[in-house]
C-alpha positions in Angstrom: 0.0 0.0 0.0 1.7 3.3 -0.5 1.9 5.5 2.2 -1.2 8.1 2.7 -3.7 6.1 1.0 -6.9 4.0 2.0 -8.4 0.9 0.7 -11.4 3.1 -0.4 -8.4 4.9 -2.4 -7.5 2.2 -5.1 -11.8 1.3 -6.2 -14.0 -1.0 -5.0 -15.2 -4.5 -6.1 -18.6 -4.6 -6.4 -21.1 -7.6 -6.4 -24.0 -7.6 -9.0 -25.3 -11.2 -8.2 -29.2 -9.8 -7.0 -29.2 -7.5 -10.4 -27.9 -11.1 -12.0 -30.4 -13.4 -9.8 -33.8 -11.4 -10.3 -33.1 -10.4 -14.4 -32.4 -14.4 -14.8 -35.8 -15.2 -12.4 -33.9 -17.1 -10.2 -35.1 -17.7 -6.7 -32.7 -17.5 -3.7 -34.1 -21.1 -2.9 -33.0 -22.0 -6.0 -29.4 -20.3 -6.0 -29.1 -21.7 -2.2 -29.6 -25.7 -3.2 -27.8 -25.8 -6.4 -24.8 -23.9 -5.5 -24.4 -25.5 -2.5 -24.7 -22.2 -0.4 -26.1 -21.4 3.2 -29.0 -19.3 2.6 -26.8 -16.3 5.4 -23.8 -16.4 3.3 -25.8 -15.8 0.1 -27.9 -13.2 1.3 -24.2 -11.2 2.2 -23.4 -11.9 -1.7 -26.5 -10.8 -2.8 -26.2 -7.4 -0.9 -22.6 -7.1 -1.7 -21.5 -7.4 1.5 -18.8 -9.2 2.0 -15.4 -8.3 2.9 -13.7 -11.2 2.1 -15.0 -13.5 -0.9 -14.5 -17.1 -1.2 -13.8 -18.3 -4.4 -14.9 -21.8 -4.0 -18.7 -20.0 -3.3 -18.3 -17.9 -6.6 -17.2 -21.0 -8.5 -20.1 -23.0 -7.3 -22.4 -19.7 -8.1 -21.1 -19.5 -11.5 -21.7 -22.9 -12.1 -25.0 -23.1 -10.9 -26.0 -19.8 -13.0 -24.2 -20.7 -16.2 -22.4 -17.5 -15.7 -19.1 -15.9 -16.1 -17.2 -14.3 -13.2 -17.2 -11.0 -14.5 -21.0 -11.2 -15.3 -21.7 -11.1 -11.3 -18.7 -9.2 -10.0 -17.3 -5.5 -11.5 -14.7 -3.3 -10.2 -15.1 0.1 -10.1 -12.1 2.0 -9.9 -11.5 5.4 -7.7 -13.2 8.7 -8.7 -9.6 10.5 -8.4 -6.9 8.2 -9.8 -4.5 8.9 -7.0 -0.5 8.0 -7.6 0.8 4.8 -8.3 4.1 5.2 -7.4 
């Protein structure tokens, strides 16, 4: 991390699975039983909260939707590009 700067400072990654669950008409029953998910930890995907991700979950979720990683998950860099350096 360089020195002065936050996490909020390099973007955030941001969930889309509810936008991707309702526009496909799947139910969170559904999503729960074939991806293999507890119905709490999917309900902190589908509000984006998560601070950590597990990427055995979004395998499973992608493989249950039919879906590509990037068709669930964006990032969305900082509104000032701060220094690199």
């Amino acid at each position: 991390m360089v020195i002065g700067m936050t996490d909020s400072d390099y973007g955030r990654v941001a969930l889309r699975l509810e936008e991707y669950r309702v526009a496909h008409g799947i139910s969170k029953n559904q999503l729960v039983a074939g991806a293999n998910v507890q119905r709490t930890q999917l309900l902190h995907y589908l509000r984006g909260d998560v601070a950590r991700v597990d990427l055995a979950v979004l395998a499973r979720i992608c493989w249950f939707l039919g879906c590509r990683l990037d068709e669930i998950m964006d990032y969305e860099p900082p509104a000032q590009n701060k220094s690199r350096e």
